[in-house]
N, C-alpha and C positions, 0 to 999 in steps of 0.2 A: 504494500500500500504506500502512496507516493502521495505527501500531501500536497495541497495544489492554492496558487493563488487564482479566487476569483474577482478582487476586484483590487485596482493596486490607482492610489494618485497621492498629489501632491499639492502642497501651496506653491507660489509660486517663492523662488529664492530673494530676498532682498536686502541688498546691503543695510549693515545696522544704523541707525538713526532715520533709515526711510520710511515708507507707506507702515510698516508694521511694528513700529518702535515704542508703541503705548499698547500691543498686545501683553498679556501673562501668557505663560506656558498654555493653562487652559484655553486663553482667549484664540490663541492659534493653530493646536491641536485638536480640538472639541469639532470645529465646521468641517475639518479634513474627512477626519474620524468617521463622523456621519454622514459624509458624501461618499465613502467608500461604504458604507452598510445600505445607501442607497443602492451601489452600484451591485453591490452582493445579495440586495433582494432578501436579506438577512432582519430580523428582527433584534430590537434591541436583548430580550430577554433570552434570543437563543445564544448569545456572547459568553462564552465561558473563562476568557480572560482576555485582559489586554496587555502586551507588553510593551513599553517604551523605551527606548535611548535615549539619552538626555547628559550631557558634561559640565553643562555651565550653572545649571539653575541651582545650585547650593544644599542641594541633599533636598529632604524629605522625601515626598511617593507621589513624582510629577505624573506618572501614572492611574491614580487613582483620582487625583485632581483632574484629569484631562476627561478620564470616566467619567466621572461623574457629570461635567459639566459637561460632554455629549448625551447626557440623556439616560447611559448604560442602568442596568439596576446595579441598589446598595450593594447585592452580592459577588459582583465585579468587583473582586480586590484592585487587581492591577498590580505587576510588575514592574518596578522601574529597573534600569540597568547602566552601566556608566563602564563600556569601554572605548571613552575616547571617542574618535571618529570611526573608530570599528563598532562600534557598539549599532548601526541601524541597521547593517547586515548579519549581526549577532541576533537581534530581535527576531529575525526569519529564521535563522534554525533555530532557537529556542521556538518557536511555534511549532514548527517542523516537528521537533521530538515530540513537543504534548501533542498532537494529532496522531503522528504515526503510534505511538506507544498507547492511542486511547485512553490517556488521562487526558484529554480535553476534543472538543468537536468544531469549534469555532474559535479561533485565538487571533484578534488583531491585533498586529504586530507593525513597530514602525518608531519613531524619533521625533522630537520638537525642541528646537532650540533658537531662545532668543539670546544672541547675541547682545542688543541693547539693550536687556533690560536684566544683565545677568550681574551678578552681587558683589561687592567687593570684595577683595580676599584680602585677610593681615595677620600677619603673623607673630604672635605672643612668644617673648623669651622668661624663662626664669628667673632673671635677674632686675625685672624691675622697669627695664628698658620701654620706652612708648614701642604699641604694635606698630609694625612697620609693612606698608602693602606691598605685594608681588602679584607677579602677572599669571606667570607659568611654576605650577607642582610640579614638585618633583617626579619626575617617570624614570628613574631608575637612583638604585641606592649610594651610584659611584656618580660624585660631584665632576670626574675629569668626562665621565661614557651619558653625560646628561646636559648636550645643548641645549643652545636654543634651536628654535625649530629651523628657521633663515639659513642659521648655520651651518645645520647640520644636512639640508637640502644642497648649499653649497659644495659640503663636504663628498657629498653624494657627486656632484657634477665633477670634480675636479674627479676623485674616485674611479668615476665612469666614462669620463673625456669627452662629455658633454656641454658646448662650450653656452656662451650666451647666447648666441644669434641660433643656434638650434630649438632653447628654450621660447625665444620671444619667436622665431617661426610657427611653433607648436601654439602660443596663446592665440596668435593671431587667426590662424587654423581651427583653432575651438569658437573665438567668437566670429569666424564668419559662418560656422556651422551651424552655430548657433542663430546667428542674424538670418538665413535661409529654412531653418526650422518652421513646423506648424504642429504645433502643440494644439493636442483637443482639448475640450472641454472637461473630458473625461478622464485627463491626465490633472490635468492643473483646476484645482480649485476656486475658484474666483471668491479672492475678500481684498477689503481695502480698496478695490477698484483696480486691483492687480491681474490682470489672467493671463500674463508673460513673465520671463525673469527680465528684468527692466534695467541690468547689467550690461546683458551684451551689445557692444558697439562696434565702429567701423574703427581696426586700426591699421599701422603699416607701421614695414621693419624701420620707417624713419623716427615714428613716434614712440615706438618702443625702445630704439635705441639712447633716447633723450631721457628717457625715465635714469634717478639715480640708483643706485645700487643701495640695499639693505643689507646684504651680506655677499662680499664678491660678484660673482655669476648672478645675484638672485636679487630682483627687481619687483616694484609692484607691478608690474605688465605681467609678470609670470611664476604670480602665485597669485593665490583665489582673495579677495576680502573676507572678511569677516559679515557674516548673514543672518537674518534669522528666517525660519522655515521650518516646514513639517511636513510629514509624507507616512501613508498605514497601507497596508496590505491587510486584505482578508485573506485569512488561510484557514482551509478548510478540509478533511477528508475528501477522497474519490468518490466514494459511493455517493455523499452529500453535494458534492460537484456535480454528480450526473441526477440524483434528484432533483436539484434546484435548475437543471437544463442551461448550466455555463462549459463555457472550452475552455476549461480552466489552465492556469501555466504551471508546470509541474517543478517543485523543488528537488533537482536531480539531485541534488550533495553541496556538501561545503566543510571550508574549515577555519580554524583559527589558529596560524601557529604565530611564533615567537621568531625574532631573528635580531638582529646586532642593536643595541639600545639608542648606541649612537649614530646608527645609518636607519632609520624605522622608514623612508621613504624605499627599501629595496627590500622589505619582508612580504608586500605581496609574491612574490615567487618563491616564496617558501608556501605558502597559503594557495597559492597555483596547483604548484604541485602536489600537496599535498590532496588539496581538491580531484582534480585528474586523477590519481591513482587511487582514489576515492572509488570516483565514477568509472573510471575503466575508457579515462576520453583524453584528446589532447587538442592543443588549441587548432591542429587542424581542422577540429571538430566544430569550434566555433562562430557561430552566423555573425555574431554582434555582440558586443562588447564593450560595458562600461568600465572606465579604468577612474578611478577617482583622480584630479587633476589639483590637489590644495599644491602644489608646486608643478609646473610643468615639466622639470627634470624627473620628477620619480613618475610620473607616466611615461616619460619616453623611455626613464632605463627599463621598467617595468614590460614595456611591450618589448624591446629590443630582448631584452633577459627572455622572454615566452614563449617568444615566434610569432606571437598576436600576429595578424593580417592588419595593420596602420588604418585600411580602409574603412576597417570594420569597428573600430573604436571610436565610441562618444560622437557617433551621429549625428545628431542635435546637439553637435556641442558639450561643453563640464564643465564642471566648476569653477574654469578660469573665467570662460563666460556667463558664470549664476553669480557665484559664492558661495561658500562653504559655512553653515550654521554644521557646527561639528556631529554635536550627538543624532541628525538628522540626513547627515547627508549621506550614508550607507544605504537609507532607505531610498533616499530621492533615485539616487542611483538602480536602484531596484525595480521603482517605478517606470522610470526611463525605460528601462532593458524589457518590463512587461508589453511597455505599449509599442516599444520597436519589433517586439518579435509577435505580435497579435498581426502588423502588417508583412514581417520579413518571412516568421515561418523559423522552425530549428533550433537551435540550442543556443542559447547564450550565456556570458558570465558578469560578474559582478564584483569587482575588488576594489580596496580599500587598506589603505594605510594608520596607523595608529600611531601617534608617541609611544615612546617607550621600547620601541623596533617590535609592533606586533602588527598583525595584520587578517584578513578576514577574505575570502572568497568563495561564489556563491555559484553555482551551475542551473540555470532553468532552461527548459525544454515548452516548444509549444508546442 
C-alpha cells in the first residue's frame, strides 16, 4: 500500500515585510489548509492528524494553532516538527508512515513560516551579563564545523569550482522560468491579493554582476530572500484514493540523511541516494525535479553531483525566484512537483537542504 497525495497547494511565496507581514502562523496556514481539504473532497472530521514544519515561530504546537483555526475538530492534536528547511518534506513521510502502517487514514501534512513576524532570539549567560541577541542557532556542537550559512555556500562553491557567473546564470535561469510560469488556481492559494510569487523578475548577467558580495562567490542575486509562506498536502490511503474517485500522486520513498555540518548545501546527494536505492530508481528515472534553490551553488553542485537532466529541474522556476520561508518551503516544493507531474506524467523528486549538513529527498510517481 502506497500512500498517495490527493490534493497538494500553496500560498503564494512572499518576501518578508510584504502582502503577508501582519499574518500569524494560523492566519497563513488555516486558508491553505482548507483549500486543500476542498480540493480532497475530505471532510473536516475525517482529519486524523495534521503535521506541520515550522523553524522560526518560537516553539509551542504551531500545529494545533493552524488546526484549529482551519476549522479541524478539538480532536486534531496536531504535530509540529522543526527540521530546519528539511522539515516540509519530513512532514510527507511522517504522513506517509501513519497511513501506510494504519495508525492514521487522512494526515495533512505541510509547513508555514512567517518570516516577518518570527521572534526575537537572546541569549542568557550565567554570569549576570545583559541577554544579548543572535540571528542563527547553533546546528552543530563544533564552533570551527558551524558557519554561517553565506559562508558556508561559499565554501561549497570554491569546494566544487563553481564560480560566480555560473551561480548568477542559474538565478537568472530560475527567474525567467519563473517569469514564463502559469501557476493554477489550484496550486497557489489566493490571500492578500497574492495569487503569484510576486518575487520573480526580469534580470541579466549585467545586473547581477553589480550586486555586492555577502560572502565571496555568494551575492543577493543568488541566494533566495527570506519569505513567508505555507503549503499542505493531503495524504491519504489507496483504497480511500480510489473511493473518493482522485488520480492520486503516489509517495514512492524518501529519506533523510546527514552529511558534513559545515558543507549542508551538498547532503542532498547523500538523501538522493539514499532515496534511489530506496526505491530501486535512478535519476534517469526522473521526469521533473524540484531541487530546493536557498543558494544557487548547492543546486547546481546538487544536480551536477546526481546526473539530474538540468532541463528537468525547477520548471517554474525556485526559490531564487519565490523565497524561501524555511520550515515551508520542503513542502512548497512538493506542491510544485505535484502539479508538474499531474500535467508531465512519471516520476519525480523533491530535495532539500538543511543547516546542520542534513538533508531530505522525496520520490512521487503519477
Amino acid at each position: 500500500m502506497t500512500a498517495q497525495i490527493i490534493a497538494a497547494c500553496r500560498s503564494a511565496v512572499v518576501p518578508r515585510g510584504g502582502a503577508f507581514a501582519a499574518l500569524s502562523l494560523p492566519d497563513l496556514g488555516a486558508p491553505v489548509l482548507q483549500a486543500a481539504l476542498r480540493q480532497a473532497g475530505i471532510a473536516p472530521a475525517q482529519v486524523d492528524e495534521v503535521i506541520v514544519s515550522n523553524a522560526l515561530g518560537g516553539g509551542g504546537n504551531p500545529a494545533r494553532l493552524v488546526a484549529l483555526a482551519a476549522g479541524l475538530p478539538e480532536h486534531v492534536a496536531g504535530l509540529s516538527i522543526d527540521r530546519q528547511c528539511a522539515g516540509g518534506l519530513d512532514a510527507l513521510l511522517l504522513a506517509k508512515a501513519l497511513v501506510e502502517s494504519s495508525a492514521a487514514h487522512v494526515v495533512i501534512a505541510g509547513g508555514v513560516e512567517s518570516y516577518s513576524l518570527r521572534p526575537q532570539r537572546l541569549r542568557n549567560f550565567p554570569d549576570g551579563r545583559p541577554p544579548e541577541p543572535y540571528d542563527q542557532p547553533p546546528f552543530s556542537p563544533w564552533p570551527d564545523r558551524d558557519p554561517d550559512m553565506a559562508q558556508a555556500a561559499d565554501a561549497l562553491a570554491q569546494a566544487y569550482g563553481i564560480s560566480r557567473a555560473d551561480q548568477d546564470a542559474w538565478a537568472i535561469a530560475s527567474h525567467r522560468k519563473a517569469m514564463g510560469a502559469c501557476f493554477s488556481a489550484e496550486e497557489i492559494v489566493g490571500m492578500e491579493g497574492q495569487t503569484n510569487d510576486p518575487f520573480a523578475r526580469r534580470m541579466s548577467p549585467s545586473l547581477a554582476a553589480r550586486v555586492k558580495p555577502v560572502a565571496g562567490s555568494i551575492t543577493a542575486a543568488n541566494m533566495a530572500v527570506a519569505a513567508d509562506g505555507a503549503a499542505f498536502c493531503v495524504v491519504v490511503s489507496e483504497q480511500l484514493c480510489r473511493s473518493l474517485g482522485h488520480s492520486g500522486i503516489r509517495i514512492m520513498g524518501g529519506a533523510t540523511k546527514g552529511d558534513q555540518p559545515e558543507l549542508p548545501g551538498i547532503a542532498p546527494l547523500a538523501a538522493m541516494r539514499a532515496t534511489f536505492d530506496q526505491t530501486g530508481l535512478s535519476a534517469r528515472n526522473i521526469a521533473c525535479a524540484e531541487v530546493m534553490e536557498a543558494f544557487a551553488v548547492q543546486a547546481i553542485a546538487c544536480v551536477q553531483g546526481s546526473d539530474l537532466d538540468p532541463a528537468c529541474v525547477n520548471i517554474g522556476g525556485g526559490a531564487l525566484a519565490r523565497g524561501h520561508p524555511i520550515g515551508a518551503s520542503g513542502t512548497i516544493n512538493a506542491v510544485r512537483l505535484c502539479h508538474e507531474l499531474r500535467k508531465t506524467g512519471g516520476t519525480g523528486l523533491a530535495t532539500i537542504a538543511a543547516a546542520g549538513g542534513i538533508a531530505t529527498a522525496v520520490v512521487l510517481g503519477a
